[in-house]
Each structure stands twice: as structure tokens, then as C-alpha cells.
N, CA, C and O atoms as a GROMACS GRO file, in nm:
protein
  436
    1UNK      N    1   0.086  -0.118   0.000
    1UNK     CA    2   0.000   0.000   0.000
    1UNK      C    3   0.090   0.124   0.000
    1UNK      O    4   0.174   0.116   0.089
    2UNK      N    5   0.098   0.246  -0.079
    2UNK     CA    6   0.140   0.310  -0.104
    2UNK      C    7   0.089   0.434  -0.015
    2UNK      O    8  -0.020   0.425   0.043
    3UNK      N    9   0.185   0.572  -0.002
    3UNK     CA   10   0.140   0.667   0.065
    3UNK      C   11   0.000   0.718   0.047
    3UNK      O   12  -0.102   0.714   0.118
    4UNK      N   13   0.032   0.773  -0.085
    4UNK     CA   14  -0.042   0.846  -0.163
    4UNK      C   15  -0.210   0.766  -0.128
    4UNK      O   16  -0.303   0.840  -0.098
    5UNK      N   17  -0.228   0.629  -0.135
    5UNK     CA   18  -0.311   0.569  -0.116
    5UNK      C   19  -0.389   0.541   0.021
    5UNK      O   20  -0.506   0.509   0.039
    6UNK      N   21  -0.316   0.556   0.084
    6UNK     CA   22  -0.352   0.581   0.255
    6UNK      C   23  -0.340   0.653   0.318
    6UNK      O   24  -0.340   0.626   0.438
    7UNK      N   25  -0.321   0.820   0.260
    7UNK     CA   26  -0.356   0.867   0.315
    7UNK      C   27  -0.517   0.909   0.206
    7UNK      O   28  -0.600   0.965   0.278
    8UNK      N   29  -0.528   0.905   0.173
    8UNK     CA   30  -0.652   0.887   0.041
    8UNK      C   31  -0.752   0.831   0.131
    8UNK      O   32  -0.857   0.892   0.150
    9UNK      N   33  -0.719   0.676   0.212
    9UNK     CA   34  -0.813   0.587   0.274
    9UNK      C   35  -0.845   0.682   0.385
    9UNK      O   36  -0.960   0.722   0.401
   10UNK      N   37  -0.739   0.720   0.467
   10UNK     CA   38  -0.816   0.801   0.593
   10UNK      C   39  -0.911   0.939   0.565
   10UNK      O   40  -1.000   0.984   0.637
   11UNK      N   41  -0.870   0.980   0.460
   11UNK     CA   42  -0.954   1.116   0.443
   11UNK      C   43  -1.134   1.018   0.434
   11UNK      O   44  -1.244   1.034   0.485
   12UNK      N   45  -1.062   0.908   0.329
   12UNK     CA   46  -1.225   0.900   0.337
   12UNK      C   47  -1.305   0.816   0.435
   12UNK      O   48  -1.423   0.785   0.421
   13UNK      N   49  -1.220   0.780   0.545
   13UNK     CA   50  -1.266   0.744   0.687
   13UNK      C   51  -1.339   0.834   0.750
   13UNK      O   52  -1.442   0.811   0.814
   14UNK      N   53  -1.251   1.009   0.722
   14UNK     CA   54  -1.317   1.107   0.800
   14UNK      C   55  -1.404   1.160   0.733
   14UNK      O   56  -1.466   1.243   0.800
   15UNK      N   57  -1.447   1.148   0.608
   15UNK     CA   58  -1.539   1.160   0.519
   15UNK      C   59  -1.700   1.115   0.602
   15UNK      O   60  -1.795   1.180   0.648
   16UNK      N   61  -1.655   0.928   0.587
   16UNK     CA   62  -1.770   0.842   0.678
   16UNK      C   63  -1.775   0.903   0.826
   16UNK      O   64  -1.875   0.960   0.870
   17UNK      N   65  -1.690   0.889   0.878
   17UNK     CA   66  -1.687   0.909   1.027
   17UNK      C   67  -1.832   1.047   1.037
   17UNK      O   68  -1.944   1.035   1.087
   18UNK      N   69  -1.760   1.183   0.959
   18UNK     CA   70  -1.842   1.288   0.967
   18UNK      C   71  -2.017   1.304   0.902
   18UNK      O   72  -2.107   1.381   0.935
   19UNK      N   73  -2.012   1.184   0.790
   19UNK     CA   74  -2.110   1.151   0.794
   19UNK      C   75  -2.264   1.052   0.890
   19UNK      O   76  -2.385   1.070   0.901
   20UNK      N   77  -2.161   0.946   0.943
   20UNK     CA   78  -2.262   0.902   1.071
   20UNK      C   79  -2.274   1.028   1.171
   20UNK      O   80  -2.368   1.020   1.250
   21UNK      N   81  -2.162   1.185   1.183
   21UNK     CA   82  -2.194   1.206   1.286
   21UNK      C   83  -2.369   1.309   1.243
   21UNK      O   84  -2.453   1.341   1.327
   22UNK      N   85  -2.376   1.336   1.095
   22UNK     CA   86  -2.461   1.406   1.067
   22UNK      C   87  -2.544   1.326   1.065
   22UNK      O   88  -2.655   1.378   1.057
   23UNK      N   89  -2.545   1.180   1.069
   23UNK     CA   90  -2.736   1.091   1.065
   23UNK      C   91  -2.739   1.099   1.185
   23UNK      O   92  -2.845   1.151   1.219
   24UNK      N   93  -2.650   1.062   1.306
   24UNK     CA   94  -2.690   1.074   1.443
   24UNK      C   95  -2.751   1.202   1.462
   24UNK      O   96  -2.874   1.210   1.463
   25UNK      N   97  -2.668   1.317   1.480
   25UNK     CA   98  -2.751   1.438   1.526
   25UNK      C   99  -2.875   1.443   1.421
   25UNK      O  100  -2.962   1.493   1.492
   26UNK      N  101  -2.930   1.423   1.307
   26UNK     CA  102  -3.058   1.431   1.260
   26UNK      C  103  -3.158   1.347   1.327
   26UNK      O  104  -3.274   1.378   1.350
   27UNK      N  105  -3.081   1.202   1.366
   27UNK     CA  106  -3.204   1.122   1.450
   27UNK      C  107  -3.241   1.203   1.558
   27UNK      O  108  -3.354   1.250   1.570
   28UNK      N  109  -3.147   1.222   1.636
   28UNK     CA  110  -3.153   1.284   1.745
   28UNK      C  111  -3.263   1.384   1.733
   28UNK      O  112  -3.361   1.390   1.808
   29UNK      N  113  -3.251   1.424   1.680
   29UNK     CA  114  -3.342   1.582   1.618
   29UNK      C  115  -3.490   1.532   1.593
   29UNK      O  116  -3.586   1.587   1.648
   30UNK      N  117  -3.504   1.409   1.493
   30UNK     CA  118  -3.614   1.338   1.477
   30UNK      C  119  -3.666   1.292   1.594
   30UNK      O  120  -3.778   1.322   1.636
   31UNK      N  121  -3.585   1.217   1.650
   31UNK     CA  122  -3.680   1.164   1.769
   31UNK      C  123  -3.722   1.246   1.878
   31UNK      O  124  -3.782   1.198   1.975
   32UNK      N  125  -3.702   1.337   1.871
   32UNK     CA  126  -3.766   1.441   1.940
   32UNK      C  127  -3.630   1.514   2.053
   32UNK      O  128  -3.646   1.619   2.115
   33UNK      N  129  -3.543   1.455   2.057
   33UNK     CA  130  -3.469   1.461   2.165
   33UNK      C  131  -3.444   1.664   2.195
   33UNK      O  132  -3.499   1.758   2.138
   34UNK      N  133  -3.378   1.663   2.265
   34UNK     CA  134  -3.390   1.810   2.302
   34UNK      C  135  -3.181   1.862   2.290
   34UNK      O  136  -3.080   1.856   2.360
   35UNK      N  137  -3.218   1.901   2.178
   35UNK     CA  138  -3.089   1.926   2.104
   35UNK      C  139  -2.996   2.071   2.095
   35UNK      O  140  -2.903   2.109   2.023
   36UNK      N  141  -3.076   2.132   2.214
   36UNK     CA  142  -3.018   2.268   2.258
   36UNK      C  143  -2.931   2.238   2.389
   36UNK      O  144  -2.822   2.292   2.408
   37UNK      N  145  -2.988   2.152   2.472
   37UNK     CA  146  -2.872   2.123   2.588
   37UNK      C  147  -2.762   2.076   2.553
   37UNK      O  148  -2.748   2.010   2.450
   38UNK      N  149  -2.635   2.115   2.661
   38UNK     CA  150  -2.514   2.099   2.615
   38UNK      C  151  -2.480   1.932   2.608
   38UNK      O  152  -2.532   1.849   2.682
   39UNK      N  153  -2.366   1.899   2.483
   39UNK     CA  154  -2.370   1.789   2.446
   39UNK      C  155  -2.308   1.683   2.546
   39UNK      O  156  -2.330   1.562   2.549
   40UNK      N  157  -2.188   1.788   2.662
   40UNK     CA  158  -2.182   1.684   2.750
   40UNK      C  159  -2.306   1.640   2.859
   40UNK      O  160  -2.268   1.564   2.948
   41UNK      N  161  -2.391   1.664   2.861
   41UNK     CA  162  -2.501   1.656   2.916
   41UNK      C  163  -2.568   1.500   2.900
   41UNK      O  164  -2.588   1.409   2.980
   42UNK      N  165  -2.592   1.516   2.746
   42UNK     CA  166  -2.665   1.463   2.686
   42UNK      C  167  -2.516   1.313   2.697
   42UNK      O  168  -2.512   1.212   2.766
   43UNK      N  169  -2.464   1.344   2.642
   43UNK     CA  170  -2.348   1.213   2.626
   43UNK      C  171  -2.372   1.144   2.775
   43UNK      O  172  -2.354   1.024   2.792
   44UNK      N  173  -2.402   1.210   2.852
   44UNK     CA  174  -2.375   1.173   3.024
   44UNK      C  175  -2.530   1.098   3.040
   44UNK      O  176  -2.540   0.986   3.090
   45UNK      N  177  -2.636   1.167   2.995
   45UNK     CA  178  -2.736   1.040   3.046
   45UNK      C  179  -2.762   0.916   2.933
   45UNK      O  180  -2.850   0.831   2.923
   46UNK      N  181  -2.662   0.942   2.868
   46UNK     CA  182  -2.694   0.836   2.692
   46UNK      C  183  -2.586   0.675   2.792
   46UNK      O  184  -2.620   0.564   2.834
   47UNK      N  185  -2.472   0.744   2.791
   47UNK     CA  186  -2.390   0.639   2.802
   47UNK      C  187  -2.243   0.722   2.924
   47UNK      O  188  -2.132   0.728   2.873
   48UNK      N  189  -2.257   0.768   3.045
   48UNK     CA  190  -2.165   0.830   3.133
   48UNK      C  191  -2.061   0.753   3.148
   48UNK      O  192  -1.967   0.804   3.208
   49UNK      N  193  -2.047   0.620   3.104
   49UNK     CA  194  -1.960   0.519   3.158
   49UNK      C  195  -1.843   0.566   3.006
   49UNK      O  196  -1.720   0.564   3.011
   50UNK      N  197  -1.940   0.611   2.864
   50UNK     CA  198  -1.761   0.579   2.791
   50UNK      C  199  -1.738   0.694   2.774
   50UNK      O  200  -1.636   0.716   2.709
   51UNK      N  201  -1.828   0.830   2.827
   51UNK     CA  202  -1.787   0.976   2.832
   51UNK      C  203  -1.640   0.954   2.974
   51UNK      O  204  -1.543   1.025   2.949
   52UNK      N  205  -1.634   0.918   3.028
   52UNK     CA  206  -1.545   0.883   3.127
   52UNK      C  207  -1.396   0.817   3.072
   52UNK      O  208  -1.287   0.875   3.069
   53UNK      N  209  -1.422   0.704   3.037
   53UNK     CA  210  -1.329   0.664   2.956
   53UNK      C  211  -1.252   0.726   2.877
   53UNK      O  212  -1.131   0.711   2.865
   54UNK      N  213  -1.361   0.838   2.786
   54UNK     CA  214  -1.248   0.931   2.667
   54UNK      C  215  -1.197   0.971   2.724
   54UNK      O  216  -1.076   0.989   2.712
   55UNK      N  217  -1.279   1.010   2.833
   55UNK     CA  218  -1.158   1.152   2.925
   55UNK      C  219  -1.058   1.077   2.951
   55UNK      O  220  -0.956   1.097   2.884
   56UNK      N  221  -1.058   1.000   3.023
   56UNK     CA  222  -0.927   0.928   3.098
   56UNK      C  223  -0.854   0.892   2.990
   56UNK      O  224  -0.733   0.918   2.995
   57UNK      N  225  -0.903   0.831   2.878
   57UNK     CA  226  -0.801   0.841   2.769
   57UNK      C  227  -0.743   0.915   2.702
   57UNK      O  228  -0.643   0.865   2.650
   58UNK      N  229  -0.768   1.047   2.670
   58UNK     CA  230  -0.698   1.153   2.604
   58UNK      C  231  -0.644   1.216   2.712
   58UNK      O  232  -0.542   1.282   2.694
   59UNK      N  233  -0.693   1.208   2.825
   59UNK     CA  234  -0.568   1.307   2.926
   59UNK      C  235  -0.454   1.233   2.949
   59UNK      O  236  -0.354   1.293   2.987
   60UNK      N  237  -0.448   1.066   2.927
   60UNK     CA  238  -0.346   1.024   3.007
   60UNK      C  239  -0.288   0.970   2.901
   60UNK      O  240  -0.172   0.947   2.934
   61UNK      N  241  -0.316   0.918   2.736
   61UNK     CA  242  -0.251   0.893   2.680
   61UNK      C  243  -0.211   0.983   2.535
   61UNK      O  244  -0.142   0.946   2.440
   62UNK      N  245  -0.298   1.145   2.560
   62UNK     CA  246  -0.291   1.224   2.417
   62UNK      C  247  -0.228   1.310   2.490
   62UNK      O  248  -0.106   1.324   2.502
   63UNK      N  249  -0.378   1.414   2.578
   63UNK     CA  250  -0.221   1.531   2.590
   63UNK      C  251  -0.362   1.593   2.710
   63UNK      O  252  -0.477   1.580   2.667
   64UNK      N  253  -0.346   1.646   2.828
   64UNK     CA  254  -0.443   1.657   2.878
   64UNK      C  255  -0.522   1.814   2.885
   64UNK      O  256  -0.621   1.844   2.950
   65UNK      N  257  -0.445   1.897   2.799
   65UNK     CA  258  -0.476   2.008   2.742
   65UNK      C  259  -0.566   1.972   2.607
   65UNK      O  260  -0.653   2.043   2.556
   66UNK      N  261  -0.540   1.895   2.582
   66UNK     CA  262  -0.682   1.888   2.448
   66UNK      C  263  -0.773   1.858   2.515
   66UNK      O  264  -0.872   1.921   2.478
   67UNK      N  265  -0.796   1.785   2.611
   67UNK     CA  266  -0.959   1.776   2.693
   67UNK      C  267  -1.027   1.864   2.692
   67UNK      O  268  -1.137   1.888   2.642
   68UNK      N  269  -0.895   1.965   2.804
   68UNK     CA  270  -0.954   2.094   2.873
   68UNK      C  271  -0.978   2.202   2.771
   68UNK      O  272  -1.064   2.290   2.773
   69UNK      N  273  -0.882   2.178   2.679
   69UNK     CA  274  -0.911   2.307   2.586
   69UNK      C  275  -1.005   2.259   2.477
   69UNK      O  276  -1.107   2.327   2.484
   70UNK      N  277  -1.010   2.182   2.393
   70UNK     CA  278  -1.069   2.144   2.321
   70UNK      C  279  -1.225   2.060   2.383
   70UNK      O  280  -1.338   2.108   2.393
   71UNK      N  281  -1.192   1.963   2.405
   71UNK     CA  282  -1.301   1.831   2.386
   71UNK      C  283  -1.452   1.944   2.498
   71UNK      O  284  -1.568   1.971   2.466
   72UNK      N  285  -1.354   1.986   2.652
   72UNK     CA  286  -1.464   2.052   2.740
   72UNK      C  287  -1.569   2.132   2.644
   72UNK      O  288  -1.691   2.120   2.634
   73UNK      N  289  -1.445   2.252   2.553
   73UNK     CA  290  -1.566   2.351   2.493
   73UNK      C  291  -1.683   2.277   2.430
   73UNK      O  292  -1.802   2.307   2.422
   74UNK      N  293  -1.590   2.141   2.377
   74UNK     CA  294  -1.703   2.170   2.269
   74UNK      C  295  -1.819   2.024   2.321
   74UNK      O  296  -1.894   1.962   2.246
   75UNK      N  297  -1.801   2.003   2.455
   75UNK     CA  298  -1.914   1.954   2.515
   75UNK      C  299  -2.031   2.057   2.618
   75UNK      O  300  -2.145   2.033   2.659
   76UNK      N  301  -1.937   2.181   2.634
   76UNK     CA  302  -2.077   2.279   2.660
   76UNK      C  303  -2.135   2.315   2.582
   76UNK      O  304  -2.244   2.372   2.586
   77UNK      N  305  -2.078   2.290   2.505
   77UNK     CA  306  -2.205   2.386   2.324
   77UNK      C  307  -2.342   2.306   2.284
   77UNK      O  308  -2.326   2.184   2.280
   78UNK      N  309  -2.442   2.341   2.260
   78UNK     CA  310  -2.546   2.306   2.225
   78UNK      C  311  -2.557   2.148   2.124
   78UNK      O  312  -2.530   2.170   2.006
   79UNK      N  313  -2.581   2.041   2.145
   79UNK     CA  314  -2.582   1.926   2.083
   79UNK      C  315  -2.596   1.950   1.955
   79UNK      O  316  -2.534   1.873   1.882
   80UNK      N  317  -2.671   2.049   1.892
   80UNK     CA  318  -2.615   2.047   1.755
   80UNK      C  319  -2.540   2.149   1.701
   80UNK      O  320  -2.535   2.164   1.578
   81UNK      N  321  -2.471   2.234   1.788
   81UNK     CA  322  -2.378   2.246   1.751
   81UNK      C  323  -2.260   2.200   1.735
   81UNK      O  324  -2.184   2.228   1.642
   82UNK      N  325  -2.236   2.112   1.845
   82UNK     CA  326  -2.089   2.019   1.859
   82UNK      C  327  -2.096   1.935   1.764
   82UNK      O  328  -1.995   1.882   1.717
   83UNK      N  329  -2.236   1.906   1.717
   83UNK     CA  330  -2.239   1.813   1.598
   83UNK      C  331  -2.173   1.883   1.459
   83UNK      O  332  -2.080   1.839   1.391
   84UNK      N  333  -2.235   1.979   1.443
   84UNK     CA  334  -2.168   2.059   1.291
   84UNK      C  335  -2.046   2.085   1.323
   84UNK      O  336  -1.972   2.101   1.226
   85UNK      N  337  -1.993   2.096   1.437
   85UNK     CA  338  -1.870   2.143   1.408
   85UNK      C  339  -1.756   2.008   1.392
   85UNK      O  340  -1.649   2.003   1.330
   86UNK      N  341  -1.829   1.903   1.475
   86UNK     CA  342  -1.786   1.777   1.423
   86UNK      C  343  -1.742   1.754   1.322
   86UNK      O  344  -1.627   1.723   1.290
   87UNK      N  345  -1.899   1.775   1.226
   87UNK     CA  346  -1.922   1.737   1.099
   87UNK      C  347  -1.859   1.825   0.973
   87UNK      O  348  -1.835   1.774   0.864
   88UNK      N  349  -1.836   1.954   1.001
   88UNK     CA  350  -1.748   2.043   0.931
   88UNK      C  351  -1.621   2.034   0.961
   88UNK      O  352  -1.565   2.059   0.855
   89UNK      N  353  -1.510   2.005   1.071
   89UNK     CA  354  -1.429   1.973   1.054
   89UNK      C  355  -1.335   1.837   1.000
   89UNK      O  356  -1.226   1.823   0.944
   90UNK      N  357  -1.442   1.751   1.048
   90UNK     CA  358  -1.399   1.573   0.948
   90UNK      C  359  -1.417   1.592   0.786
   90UNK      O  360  -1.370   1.503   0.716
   91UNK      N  361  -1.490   1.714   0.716
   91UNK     CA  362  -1.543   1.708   0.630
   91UNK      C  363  -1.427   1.771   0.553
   91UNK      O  364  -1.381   1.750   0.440
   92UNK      N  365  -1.396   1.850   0.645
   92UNK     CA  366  -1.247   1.976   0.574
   92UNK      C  367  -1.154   1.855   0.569
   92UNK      O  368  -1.127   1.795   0.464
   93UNK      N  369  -1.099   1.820   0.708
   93UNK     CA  370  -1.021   1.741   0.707
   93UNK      C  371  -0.985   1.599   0.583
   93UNK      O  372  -0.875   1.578   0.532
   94UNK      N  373  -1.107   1.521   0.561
   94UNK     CA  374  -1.122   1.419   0.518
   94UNK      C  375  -1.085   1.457   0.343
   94UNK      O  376  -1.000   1.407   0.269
   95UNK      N  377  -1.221   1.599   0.308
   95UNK     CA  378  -1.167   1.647   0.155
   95UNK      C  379  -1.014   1.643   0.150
   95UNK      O  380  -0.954   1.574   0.068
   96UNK      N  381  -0.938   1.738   0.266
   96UNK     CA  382  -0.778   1.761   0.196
   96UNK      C  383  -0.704   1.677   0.244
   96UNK      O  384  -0.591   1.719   0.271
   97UNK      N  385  -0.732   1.537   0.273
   97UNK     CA  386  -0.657   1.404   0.287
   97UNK      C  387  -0.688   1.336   0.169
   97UNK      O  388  -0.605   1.264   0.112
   98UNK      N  389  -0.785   1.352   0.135
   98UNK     CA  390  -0.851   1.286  -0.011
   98UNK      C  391  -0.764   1.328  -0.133
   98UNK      O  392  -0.714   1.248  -0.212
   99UNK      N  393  -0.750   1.490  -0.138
   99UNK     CA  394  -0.724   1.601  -0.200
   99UNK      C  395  -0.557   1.584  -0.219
   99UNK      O  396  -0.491   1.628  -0.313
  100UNK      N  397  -0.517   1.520  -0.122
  100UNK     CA  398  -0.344   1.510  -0.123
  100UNK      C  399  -0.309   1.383  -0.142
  100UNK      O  400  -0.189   1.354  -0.135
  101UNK      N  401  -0.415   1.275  -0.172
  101UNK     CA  402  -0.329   1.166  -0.149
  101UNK      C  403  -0.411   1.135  -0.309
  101UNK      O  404  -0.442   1.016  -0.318
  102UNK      N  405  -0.442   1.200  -0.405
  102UNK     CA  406  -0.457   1.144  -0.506
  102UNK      C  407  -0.337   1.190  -0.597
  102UNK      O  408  -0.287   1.302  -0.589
  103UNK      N  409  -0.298   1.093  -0.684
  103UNK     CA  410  -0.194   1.108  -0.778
  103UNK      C  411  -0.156   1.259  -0.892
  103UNK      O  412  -0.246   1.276  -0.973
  104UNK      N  413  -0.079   1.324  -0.900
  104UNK     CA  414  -0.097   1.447  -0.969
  104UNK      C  415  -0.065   1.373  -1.085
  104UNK      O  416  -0.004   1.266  -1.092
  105UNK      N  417  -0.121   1.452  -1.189
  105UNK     CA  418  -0.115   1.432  -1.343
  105UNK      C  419  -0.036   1.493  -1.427
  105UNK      O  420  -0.077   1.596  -1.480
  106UNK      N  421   0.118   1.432  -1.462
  106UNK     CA  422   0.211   1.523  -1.544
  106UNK      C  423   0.150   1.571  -1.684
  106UNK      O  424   0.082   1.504  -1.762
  107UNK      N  425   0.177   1.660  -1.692
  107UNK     CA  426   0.142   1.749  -1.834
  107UNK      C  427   0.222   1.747  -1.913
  107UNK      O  428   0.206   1.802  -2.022
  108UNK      N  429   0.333   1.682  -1.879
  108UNK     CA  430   0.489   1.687  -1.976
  108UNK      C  431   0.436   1.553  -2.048
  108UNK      O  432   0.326   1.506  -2.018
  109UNK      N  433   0.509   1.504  -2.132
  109UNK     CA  434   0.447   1.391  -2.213
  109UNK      C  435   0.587   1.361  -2.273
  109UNK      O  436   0.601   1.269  -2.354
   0.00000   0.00000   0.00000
């Protein structure tokens, strides 16, 4: 497997990834759920046991300033907002992994 080709595969991991996160927050939305409270909220009465876990895992094996700075904000923000911003950044991300790992086309001949 070649570079160019994997990194190609992960863009379009974050492609998918950002796409389940936009059918979840639409169910969410559908089923009536209440999608203005903040998303750590909501993560906490869904499933508190693996909201726990991330934490303990990115503080102790990433960096424990991305929690606090990152992951906290964007679990006080409104559930659909943390969702778009989810979903807009996997989307950026995923295009210019896609975007770099496809082959350029010489024009010289």
C-alpha cells in the first residue's frame, strides 16, 4: 500500500466518520430529543460510563490540554452544535486528505 493511497483511505474514513456524525444528530433531532442542551449533558445520560473513559483516555494517553481546551468547549455547546462542528471539521479534514493523497497528473508527455 502506497502513501499516496492511505492517506486517500483516511480522508475518506473522516469523510464516513463525519457523515454518521450528521445521521446521528438528525435522529436525534427526529426523535424528538432536546438538542439545545449541552452535548456533554446529553453524552452523560446516553452512556456516562464511555464519556469517562475518553476523558481518561486523552488526558493520560494524548495530551491533557486537548480535553480541557478542546473536547470541554465543545461539550458545553449546544448538541447540535458540537455536531456541525464535528461534521465540518472531518469534512475539511477528510476532503484535503482525499485532496493530497490522489496522484498528480504530469502534463509533460
Amino acid at each position: 500500500m502506497n502513501g499516496g493511497l492511505l492517506v486517500r483511505l483516511i480522508g475518506q474514513i473522516c469523510i464516513l466518520v463525519g457523515l454518521l456524525f450528521a445521521i446521528l444528530g438528525i435522529g436525534l433531532w427526529g426523535v424528538g430529543a432536546d438538542v439545545t442542551i449541552p452535548a456533554g449533558k446529553m453524552w452523560f445520560k446516553i452512556d456516562s460510563a464511555s464519556l469517562s473513559l475518553l476523558q481518561s483516555f486523552v488526558q493520560r494517553y494524548i495530551n491533557p490540554e486537548l480535553w480541557n481546551v478542546l473536547v470541554v468547549s465543545l461539550l458545553l455547546r449546544p448538541v447540535w452544535e458540537a455536531f456541525s462542528i464535528i461534521v465540518v471539521f472531518l469534512a475539511l479534514v477528510g476532503g484535503a486528505l482525499v485532496s493530497l493523497g490522489r496522484r498528480r497528473r504530469s502534463t509533460l508527455r
